[in-house]
C-alpha positions as CSV (number, residue, x, y, z in Angstrom):
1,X,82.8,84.1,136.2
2,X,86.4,82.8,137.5
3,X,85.0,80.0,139.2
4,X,82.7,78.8,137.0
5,X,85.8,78.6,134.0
6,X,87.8,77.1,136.5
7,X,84.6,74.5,137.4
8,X,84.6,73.8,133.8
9,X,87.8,72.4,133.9
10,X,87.3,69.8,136.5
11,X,88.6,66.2,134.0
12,X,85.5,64.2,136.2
13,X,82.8,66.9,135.7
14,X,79.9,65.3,133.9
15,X,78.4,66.9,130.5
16,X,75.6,66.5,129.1
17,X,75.9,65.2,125.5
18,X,73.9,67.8,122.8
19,X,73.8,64.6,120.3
20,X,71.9,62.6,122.9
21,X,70.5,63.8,126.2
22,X,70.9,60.6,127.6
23,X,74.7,60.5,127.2
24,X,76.5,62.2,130.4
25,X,80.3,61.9,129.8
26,X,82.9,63.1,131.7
27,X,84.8,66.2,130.6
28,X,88.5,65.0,129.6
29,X,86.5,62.5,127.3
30,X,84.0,65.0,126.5
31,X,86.4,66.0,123.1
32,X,86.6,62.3,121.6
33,X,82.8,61.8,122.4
34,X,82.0,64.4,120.2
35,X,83.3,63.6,117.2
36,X,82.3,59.8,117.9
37,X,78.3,61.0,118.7
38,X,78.2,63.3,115.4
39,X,79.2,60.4,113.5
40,X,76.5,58.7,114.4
41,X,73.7,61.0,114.7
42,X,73.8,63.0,111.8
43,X,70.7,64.3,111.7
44,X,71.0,66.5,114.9
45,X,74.9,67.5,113.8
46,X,73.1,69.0,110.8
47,X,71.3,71.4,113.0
48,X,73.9,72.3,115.7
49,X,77.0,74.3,115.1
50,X,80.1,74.3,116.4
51,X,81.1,77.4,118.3
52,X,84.3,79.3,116.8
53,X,86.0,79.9,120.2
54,X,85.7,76.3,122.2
55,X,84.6,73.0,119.8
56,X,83.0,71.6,122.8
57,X,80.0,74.0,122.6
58,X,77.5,72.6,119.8
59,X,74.9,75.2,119.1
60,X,71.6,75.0,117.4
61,X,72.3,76.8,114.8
62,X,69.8,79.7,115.1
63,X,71.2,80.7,118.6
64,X,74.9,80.6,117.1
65,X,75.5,84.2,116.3
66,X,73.7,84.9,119.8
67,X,76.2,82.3,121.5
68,X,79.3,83.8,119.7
69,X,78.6,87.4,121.4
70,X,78.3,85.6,124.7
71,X,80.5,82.6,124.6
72,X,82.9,83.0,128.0
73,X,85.9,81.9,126.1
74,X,85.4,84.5,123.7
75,X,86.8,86.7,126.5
76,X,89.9,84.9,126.6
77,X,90.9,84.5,122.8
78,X,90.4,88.3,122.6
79,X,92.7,89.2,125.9
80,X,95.3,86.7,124.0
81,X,95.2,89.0,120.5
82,X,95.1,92.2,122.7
83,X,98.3,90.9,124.4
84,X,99.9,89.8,121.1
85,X,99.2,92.7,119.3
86,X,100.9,94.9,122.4
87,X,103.7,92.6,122.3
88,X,104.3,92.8,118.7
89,X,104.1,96.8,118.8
90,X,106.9,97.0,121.6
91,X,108.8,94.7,119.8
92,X,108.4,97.1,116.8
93,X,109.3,100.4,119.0
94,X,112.4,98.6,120.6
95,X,115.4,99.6,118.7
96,X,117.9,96.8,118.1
97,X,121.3,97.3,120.5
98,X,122.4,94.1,119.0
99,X,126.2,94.5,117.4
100,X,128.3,92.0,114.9
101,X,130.9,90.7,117.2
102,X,134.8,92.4,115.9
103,X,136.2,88.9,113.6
104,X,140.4,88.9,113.9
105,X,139.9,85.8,111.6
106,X,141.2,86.0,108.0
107,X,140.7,82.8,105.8
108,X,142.8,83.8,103.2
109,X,146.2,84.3,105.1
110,X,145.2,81.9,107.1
111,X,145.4,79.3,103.7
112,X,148.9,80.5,102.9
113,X,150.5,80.2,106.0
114,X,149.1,76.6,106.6
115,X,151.9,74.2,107.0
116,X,149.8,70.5,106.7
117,X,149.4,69.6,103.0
118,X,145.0,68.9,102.6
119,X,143.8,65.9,102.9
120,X,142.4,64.0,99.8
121,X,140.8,60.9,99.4
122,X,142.4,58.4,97.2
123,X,145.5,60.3,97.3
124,X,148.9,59.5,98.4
125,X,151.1,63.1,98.9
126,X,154.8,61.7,99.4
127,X,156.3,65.3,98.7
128,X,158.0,67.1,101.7
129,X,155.9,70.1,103.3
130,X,158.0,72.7,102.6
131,X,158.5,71.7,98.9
132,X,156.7,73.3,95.8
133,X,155.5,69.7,94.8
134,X,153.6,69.5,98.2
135,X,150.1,70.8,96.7
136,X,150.3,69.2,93.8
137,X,148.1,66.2,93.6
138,X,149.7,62.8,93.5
139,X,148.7,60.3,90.8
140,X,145.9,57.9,92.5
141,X,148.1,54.7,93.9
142,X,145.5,51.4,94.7
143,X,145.8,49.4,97.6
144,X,145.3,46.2,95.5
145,X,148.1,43.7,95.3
146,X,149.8,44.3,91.9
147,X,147.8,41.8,88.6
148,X,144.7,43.2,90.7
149,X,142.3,45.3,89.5
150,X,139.2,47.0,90.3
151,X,135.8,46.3,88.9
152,X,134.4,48.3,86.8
153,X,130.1,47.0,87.6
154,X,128.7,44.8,90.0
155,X,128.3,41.3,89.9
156,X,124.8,41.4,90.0
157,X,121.8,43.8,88.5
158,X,120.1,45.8,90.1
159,X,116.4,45.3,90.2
160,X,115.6,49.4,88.7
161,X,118.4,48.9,86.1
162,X,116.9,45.6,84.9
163,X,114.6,47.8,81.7
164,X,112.1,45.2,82.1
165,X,113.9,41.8,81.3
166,X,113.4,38.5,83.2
167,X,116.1,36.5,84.7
């Protein structure tokens, strides 16, 4: 049975189309053929079905439930769930030995004891460090030269801002 599933996988191995007997296609192509015969000869794809453990085996479908108790790669789909399903329970059975790491960090003291003033944007903090002013927030100082200002909407509209009306 080995060497016939490993024959199977030869990429230059011809295959006999089940659309139309004529067609022999090689099997790496063998996937895209399918789906490009059953588009055009839908009267046999309504009478084969597709196999549920390999979509290259089309199936007349009164010999599918006969094919699915003896596909080959049936065998291999159910050795995959029987190894999950071992894998899973000694997963389950394995106690964790996993422990949280011992933290010496403490955020709050940490915040207290921190020299540097924060950064804020648009701020200018001219205040010593060691001052009781240093936290505070300075008034918001512009870089603009003085008769300057800033302004306060673009000098343009915006095309979703426009409600409708024509320019």
């Amino acid at each position: 049975m080995e060497e016939t599933y490993i024959d199977s996988l030869d990429p230059e191995k011809l295959i006999q189309c089940p659309y139309d007997k004529n067609h022999q296609i090689r099997a790496c192509r063998f996937p895209y053929h399918l789906i490009k015969c059953r588009k055009n000869h839908p009267d046999v794809a309504n009478k084969l079905a597709t196999c549920p453990f390999n979509a290259r085996h089309q199936v007349p479908r009164a010999e599918i439930s006969h094919h699915i108790s003896s596909c080959d790669d049936k065998s291999c789909i159910e050795q995959d769930v029987v190894n999950q399903t071992r894998n899973l329970g000694q997963k389950a059975l394995a106690e964790s030995t996993w422990q949280c790491p011992p933290c010496d960090e403490d955020w709050d003291k940490d915040l207290w004891e921190q020299t540097s003033t924060t950064f804020v944007w648009g701020t200018a903090n001219y205040c010593g460090n060691n001052s009781p002013a240093s936290n505070i927030v300075m008034e918001h100082k512009s870089n603009l030269a003085s008769g300057m200002r800033v302004p306060k909407s673009l000098p343009y509209v915006l095309p979703w801002k426009n409600n409708g009306n024509a320019q």
